[in-house]
N, C-alpha and C positions, 0 to 999 in steps of 0.2 A: 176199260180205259187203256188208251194204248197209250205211249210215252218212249222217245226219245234220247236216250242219256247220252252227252257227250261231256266233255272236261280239258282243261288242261291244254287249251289249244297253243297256247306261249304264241301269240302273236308278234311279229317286229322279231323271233328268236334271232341271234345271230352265232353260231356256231365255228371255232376253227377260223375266224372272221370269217366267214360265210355266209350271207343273210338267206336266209330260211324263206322269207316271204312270198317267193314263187312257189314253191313245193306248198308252201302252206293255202296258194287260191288255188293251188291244182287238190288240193283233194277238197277244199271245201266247196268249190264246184261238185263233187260227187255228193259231197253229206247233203246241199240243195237238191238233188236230183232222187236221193234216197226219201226226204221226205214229203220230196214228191209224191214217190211212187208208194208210202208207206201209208199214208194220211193220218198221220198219229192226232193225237186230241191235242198233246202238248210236246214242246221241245224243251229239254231240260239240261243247262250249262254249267255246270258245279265247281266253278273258279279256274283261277290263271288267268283268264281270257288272253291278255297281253303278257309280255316277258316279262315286262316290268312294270313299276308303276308308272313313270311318265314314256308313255310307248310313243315309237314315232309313228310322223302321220299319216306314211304310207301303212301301217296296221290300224291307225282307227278309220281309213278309208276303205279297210279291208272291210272291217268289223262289222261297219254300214250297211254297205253292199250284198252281204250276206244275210244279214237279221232284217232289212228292208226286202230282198228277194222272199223270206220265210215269213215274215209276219201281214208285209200288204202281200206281196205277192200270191203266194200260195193261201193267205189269211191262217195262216197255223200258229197258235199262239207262245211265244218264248217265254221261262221263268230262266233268269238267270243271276248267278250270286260271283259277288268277289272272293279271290282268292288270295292267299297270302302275297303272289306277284303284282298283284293287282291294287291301283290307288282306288280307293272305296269312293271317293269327293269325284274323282275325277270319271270313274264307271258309270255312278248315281246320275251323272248331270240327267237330269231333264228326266227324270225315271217319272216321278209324277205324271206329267204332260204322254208320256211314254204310255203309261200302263192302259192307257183309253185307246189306244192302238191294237193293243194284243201282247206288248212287249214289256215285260215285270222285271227289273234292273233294281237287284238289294245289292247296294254298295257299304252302304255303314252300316255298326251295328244298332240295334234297336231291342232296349228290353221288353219289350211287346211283341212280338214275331206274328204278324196278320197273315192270315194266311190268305193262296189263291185260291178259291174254291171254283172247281172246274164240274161238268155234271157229263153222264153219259147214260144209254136207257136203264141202266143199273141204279144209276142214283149220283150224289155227290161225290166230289173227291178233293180234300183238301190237302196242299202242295203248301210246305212250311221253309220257307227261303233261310236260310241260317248261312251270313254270310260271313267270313273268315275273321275273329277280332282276336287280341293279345289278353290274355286273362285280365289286365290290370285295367282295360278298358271296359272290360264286362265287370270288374269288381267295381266301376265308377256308375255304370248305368241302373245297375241292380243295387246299388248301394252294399255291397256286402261283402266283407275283408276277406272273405274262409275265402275265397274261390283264387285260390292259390296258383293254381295248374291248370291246362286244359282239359284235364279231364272233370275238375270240379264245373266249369265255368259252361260247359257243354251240357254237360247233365242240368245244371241250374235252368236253363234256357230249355232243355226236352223234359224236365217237370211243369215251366210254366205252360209249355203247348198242351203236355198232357190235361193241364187241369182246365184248360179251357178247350178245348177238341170235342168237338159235338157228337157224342153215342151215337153208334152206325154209319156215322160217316168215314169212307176208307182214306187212309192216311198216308203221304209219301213227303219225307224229309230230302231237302236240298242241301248238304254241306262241304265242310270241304275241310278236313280233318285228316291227322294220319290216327287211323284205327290199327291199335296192336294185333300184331297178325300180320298182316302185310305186308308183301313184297317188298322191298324198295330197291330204287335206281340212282346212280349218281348225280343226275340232275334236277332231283329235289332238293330246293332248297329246305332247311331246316325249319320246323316249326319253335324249337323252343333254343336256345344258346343257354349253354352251364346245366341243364335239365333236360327232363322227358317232356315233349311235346304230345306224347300219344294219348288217345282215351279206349277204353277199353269198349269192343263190342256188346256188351252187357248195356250200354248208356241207350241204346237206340232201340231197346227190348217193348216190343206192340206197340211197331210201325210199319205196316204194308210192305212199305218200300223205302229203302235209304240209297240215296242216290247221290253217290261220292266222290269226289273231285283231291288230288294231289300226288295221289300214288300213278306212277307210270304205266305199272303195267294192269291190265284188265284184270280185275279178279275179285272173287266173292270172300268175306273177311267173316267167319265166326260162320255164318249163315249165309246163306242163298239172296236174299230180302238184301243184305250188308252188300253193295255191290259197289265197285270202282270203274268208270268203263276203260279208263287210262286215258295215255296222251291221244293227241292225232299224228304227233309224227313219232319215228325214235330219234330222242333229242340227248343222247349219248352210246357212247360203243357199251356201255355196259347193257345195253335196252337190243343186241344187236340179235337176240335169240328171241324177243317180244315177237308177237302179231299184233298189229295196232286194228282198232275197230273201234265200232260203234253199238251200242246197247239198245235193243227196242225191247220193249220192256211192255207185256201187257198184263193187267190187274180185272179179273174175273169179277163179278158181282157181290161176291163173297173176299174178295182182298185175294186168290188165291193166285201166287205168281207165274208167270210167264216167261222165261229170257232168251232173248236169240242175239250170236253178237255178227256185225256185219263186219266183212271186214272192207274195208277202200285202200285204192291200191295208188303209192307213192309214185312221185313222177322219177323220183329216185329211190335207192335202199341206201340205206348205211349199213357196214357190212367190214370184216376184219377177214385181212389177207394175210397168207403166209408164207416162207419162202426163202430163198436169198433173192438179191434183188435181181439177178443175171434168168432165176426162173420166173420169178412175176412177169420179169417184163417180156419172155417168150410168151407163156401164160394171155397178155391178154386181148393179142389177137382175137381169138376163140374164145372171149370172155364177155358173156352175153351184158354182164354187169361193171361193164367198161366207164360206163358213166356216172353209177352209183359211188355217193361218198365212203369215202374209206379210209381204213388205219391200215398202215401196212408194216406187221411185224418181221422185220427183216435176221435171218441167220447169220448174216455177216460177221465174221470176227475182224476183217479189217478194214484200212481205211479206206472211204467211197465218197468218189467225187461227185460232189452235185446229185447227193441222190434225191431232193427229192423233185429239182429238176428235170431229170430221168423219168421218176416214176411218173409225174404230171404229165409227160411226151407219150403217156401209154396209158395214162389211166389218166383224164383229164381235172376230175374232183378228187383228187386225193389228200386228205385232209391233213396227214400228221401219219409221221412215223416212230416207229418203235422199234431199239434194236436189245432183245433182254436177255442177249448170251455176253452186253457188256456189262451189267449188272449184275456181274457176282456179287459175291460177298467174306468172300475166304479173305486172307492174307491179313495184314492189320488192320485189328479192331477199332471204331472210333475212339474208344476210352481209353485205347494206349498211350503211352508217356511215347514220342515220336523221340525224345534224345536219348532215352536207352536203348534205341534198336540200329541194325547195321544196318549202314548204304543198300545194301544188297540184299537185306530182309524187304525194305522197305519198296527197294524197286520191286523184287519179284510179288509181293502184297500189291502192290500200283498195276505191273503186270496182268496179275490174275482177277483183279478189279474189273478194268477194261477189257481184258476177253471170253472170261471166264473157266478158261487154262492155267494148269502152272507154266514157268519156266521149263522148258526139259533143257536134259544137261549142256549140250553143246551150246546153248544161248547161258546157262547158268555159267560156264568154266569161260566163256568169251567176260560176261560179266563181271567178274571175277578181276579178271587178266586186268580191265579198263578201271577197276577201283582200285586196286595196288599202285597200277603205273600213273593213276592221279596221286594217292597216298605219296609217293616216293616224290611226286614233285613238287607234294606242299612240304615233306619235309626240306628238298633241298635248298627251297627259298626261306625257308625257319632258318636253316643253319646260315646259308647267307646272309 
């Protein structure tokens, strides 16, 4: 059985205000063309799909157009689940009427988990959709208080598949979960607020294949079988050392794994420069990645006009600047009392805030000179 894994597309993303949604049909034109050429049995979407729950229309006319390309087009069948970005009501519509197609859309949850059962000359293979709920929704479906955390409320849900999962037939789990272990990036959102949203790799123990959606970057979590394929794009500077791909994934007659990851190549990179701003923008003549989004962390210690005006005339997508030699931290503490400290503590603390220098003396004795000859002239209107 060959299989597909992709995830995490964030559909509608908009970045930097910068909306993503061109880069985003430029590579999904590629992932059509990969399963073209790949013919897998099935393609497998493991949440996000869109950025948010109510995505705009130019991503659900994306969405269309790509699962219509794969499912009539090519006839390759889609299993796909929601993910925590994703409104469940709103994913589901028409999944019913859908699934007669070739296209399997779990948007809510369901304490029953039916599975797709798909067949190849080997035999069966049953594909279990588990798509993204809040423990206290699984404690209402299931009826049952204990399921506390996600990790209770997961395991609840891959006990009832186990007991019902048919002897010899090979097994691959759809979810979309942060499993402990795992990488993360700062554009996941949160699974859990005041708590741990994670479940441990131990919960998904004899199943073929876990095929898993949230985590950004690609990667295998406990086990080989426990796999993430990550995002489609990098949808932060912390993702800027990621390779983004795609998972084909094939399962031997015996469950025995297979993984290759592809990689698809962006219409842009995102990417972190460095520099003052006087060499970037020599730099990017000769800079083959002139058009790629960027952070651009600048040396500068002084003041600069219009930079990122500047940098935009050179670097056309440049998204946000950084300059972290004004980011010291020396000089006065937040937790200082500000009225027991001198004028000229406080400037040179302020100083050395913004540059990340001290004062040297000739600016210190100039300093000096201009608090006195204030000093002297608040006294002489006192005495006056």
């Amino acid at each position: 059985m060959k299989m597909i894994h992709s995830a995490d597309w964030h559909l509608g993303r908009v970045y930097h205000g910068v909306s993503l949604l061109d880069d985003q049909r430029y590579l999904l034109d590629q992932f059509v063309d990969l399963v073209r050429d790949e013919k897998p049995d099935v393609v497998l979407i493991a949440g996000d799909v869109y950025d948010r729950s109510v995505p705009p229309a130019e991503a659900v006319r994306l969405l269309d157009e790509v699962l219509t390309r794969i499912v009539i087009g090519l006839r390759v069948p889609v299993v796909m689940i929601a993910g925590n970005h994703d409104g469940p009501d709103r994913l589901g519509f028409g999944a019913r009427l859908l699934e007669a197609a070739g296209l399997t859309v779990r948007g809510g949850v369901d304490a029953t988990v039916a599975p797709v059962v798909l067949a190849d000359r080997h035999g069966e293979v049953a594909i279990y959709p588990l798509p993204y709920a809040e423990p206290a929704l699984l404690r209402r479906q299931f009826g049952d208080v204990s399921l506390a955390d996600h990790q209770r409320a997961i395991a609840a849900q891959l006990d009832r598949i186990r007991a019902q999962h048919e002897p010899g037939r090979r097994s691959v789990v759809l979810a979309h979960a942060f499993v402990a272990g795992g990488a993360e990036s700062e554009s996941e959102r949160p699974l859990s607020v005041g708590g741990s949203g994670a479940v441990g790799p131990e919960v998904f123990a004899g199943f073929d294949y876990v095929a898993l959606g949230h985590l950004h970057r690609c990667q295998s979590v406990g086990s080989e079988p426990i796999h993430y394929s990550g995002s489609l794009l990098k949808y932060s500077f912390s993702e800027v050392d990621q390779v983004k791909s795609v998972s084909v994934v094939e399962l031997d007659g015996t469950g025995a794994l297979a993984l290759r990851r592809v990689q698809l190549s962006p219409r842009r990179d995102l990417r972190v420069i460095s520099g003052s701003l006087s060499e970037l923008l020599a730099r990017a003549a000769t800079d083959p990645g002139r058009d790629d989004y960027l952070l651009a962390r600048l040396d500068d210690t002084g003041a600069l006009l219009d930079a990122m005006g500047r940098l935009r005339a050179a670097y056309p997508n440049a998204l946000a600047i950084e300059r972290p030699r004004l980011n010291g931290s020396a000089g006065v503490g937040p937790g200082a009392d500000h009225r027991q400290i001198g004028i000229a503590e406080l400037f040179q603390g302020f100083y050395h805030d913004m540059t990340g220098v001290a004062l040297d003396d000739c600016a210190s004795g100039f300093l000096q000179a201009e608090i006195e000859a204030m000093e002297g002239t608040v006294r002489e209107v006192s005495l006056d």
